[in-house]
C-alpha positions in Angstrom: 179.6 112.3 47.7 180.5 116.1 47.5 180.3 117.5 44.2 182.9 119.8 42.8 183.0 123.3 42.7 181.8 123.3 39.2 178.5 125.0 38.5 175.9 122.8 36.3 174.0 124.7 34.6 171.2 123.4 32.0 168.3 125.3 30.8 165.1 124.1 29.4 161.4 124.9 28.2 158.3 123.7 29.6 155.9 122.8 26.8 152.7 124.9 26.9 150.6 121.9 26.9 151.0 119.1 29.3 153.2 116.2 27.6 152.4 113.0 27.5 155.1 110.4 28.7 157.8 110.1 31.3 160.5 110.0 28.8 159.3 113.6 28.0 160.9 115.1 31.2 164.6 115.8 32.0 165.8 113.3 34.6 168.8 113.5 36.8 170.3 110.9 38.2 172.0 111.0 42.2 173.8 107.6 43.0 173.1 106.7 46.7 174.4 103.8 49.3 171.2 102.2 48.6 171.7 102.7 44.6 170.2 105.5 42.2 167.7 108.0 42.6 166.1 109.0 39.7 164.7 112.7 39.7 162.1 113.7 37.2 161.3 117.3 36.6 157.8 117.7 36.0 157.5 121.5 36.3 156.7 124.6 38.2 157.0 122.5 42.4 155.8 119.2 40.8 158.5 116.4 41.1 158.6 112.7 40.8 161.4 110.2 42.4 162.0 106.9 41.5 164.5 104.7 44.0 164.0 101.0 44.8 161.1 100.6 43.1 158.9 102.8 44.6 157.7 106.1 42.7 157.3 108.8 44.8 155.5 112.3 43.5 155.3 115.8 45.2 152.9 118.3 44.5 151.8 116.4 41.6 149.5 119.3 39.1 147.6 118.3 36.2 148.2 121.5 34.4 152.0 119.9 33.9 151.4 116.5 32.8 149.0 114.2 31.9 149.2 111.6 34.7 147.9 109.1 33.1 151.1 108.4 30.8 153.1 108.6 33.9 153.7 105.6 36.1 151.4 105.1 39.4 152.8 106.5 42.8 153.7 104.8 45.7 153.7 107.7 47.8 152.5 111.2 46.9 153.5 114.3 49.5 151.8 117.2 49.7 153.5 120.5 51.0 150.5 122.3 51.4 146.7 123.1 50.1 147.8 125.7 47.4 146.0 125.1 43.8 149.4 125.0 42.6 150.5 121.9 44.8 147.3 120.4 45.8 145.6 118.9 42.7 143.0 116.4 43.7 142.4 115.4 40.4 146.1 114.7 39.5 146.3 112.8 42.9 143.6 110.7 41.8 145.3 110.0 38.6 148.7 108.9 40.0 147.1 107.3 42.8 147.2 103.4 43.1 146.0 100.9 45.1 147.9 100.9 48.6 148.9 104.4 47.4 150.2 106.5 50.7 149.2 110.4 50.6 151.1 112.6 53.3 150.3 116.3 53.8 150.1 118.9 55.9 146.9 119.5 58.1 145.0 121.7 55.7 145.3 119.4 52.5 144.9 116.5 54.2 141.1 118.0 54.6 140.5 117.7 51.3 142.3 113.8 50.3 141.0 111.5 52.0 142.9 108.7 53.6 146.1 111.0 54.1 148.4 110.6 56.3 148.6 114.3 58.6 152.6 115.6 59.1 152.5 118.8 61.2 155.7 120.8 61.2 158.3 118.7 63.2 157.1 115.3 62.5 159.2 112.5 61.2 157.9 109.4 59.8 159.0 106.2 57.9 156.3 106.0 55.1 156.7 102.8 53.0 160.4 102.5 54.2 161.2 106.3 53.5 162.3 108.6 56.4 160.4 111.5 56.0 161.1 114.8 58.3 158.4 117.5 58.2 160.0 121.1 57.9 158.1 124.7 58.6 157.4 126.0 55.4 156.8 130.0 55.7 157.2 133.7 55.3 159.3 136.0 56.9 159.2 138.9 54.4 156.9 139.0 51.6 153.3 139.6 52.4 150.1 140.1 50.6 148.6 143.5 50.5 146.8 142.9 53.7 149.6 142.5 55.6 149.3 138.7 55.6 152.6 136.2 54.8 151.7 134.4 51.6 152.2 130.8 53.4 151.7 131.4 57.9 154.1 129.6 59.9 152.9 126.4 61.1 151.1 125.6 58.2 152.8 123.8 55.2 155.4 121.6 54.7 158.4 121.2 53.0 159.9 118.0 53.7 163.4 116.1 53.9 163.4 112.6 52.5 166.5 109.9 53.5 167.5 107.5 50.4 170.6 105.5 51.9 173.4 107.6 52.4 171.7 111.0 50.9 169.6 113.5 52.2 167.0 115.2 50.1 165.1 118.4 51.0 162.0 119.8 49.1 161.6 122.9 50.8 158.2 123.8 49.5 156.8 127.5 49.9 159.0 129.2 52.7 161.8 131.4 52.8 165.1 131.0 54.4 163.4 130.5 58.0 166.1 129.6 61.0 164.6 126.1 60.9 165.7 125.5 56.8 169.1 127.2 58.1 169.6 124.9 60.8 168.8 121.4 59.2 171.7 118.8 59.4 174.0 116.9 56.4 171.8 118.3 53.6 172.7 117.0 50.1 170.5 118.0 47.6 168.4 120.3 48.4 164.8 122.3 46.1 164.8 125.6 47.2 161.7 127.9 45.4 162.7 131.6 44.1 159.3 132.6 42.6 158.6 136.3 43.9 157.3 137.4 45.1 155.9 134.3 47.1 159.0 133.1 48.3 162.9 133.8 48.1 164.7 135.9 46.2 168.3 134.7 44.9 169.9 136.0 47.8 167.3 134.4 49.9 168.1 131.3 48.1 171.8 132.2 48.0 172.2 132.5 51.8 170.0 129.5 52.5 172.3 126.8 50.7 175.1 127.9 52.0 173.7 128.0 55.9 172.8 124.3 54.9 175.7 123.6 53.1 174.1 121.9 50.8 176.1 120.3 47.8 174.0 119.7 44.9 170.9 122.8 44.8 168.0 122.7 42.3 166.2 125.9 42.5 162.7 125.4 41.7 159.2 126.6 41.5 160.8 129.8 40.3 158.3 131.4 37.5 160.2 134.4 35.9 163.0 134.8 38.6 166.3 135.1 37.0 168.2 131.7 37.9 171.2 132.8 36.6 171.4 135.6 39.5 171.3 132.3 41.6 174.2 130.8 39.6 176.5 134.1 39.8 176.2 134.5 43.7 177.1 130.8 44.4 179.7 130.9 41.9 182.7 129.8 43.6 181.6 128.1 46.2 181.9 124.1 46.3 177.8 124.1 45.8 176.7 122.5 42.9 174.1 125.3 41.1 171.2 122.9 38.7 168.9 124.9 36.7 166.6 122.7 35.2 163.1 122.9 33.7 161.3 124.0 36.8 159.3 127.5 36.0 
């Protein structure tokens, strides 16, 4: 359902130690043809969803929570083998049995068990469509001369519950294949600098997907509301939630 043109606009702070229960989060709620999606905002790229039953976690780091107060995943998805979204420990913690690990070639290395998604891929995973997206830079390079994430490499990934479309971009900027991804509803685009996007970055890249509800995230000490004022306006709903 298209939201309105209203910005949302919530701010938060991330405790400075890692809290201990789910109900310490904020949680957002998307209704879908298949019922509600439950978003949990964990911190920094770490997310958990909750939809039929299943609990799925992404980028899950122990520096954010203490995993074992949080309920067992189902699936866990890792975007790539950053220390920042690949935690072995914390996938350990939330991992149950008949637990299903995807991620990209280079983390997989290091969990055993996973299931490999190269750019491109699509796969049902425990009755969840999941589409593999290139994940890279196109601008901002180390001192070397090296992107901070090479193309082909990690992951973000667009997840299907019932009628709704959900993309967790991971570390990229606003590459032609983000830009050209079909019926996008909600969509996690990072703005932390300078390893991804910038507003603008961020800016242009919902509105290429016409996204209607956009959580930045994985943003550090970017200004969100820069995001806020250059979608203001439009019909894209703008949530800034507790995501540094």
């Amino acid at each position: 359902m298209r939201a309105t043109s209203a910005l949302s606009i919530l701010t938060g702070i991330l405790l400075a130690s890692p809290v201990l229960a789910e109900d310490a989060f904020t949680t957002d709620v998307i209704q879908t043809s298949e019922g509600a999606l439950q978003i949990t905002f964990i911190g920094h790229a770490t997310l958990m969803f909750t939809s039929g039953g299943k609990v799925i976690c992404i980028d899950p780091w122990s520096k954010l929570a203490d995993y074992s107060k949080l309920p067992k995943a189902d699936l866990i998805l890792i975007t790539h083998e950053h220390h920042d979204h690949l935690d072995t420990g914390a996938v350990q913690a939330v991992t149950k049995d008949g637990t299903q690990v995807v991620a990209n070639a280079a983390a997989a290395e290091k969990v055993a068990g996973s299931m490999i998604m190269k750019n491109g891929d699509v796969k049902t995973v425990l009755g969840v469509k999941i589409e593999a997206v290139p994940a890279y830079n196109l601008v901002h390079r180390r001192d070397n001369g090296q992107p901070y994430h090479l193309k082909g490499g990690g992951n973000g990934y667009v997840l299907t519950f019932g009628d709704q479309r959900v993309y967790v971009a991971g570390d990229t900027e606003n590459t032609p294949e983000m830009k050209s991804l079909p019926d996008i509803d909600c969509a996690f685009l990072p703005m932390n600098l300078p390893h991804t996007m910038t507003p603008e970055m961020v800016a242009d890249a919902a509105r290429a997907l016409k996204v209607k509800t956009l959580y930045p995230y994985h943003f550090g000490d970017t200004d969100t509301s820069a995001l806020a004022d250059l979608l203001r306006g439009t019909d894209i709903d703008v949530r800034i939630r507790p995501l540094k």
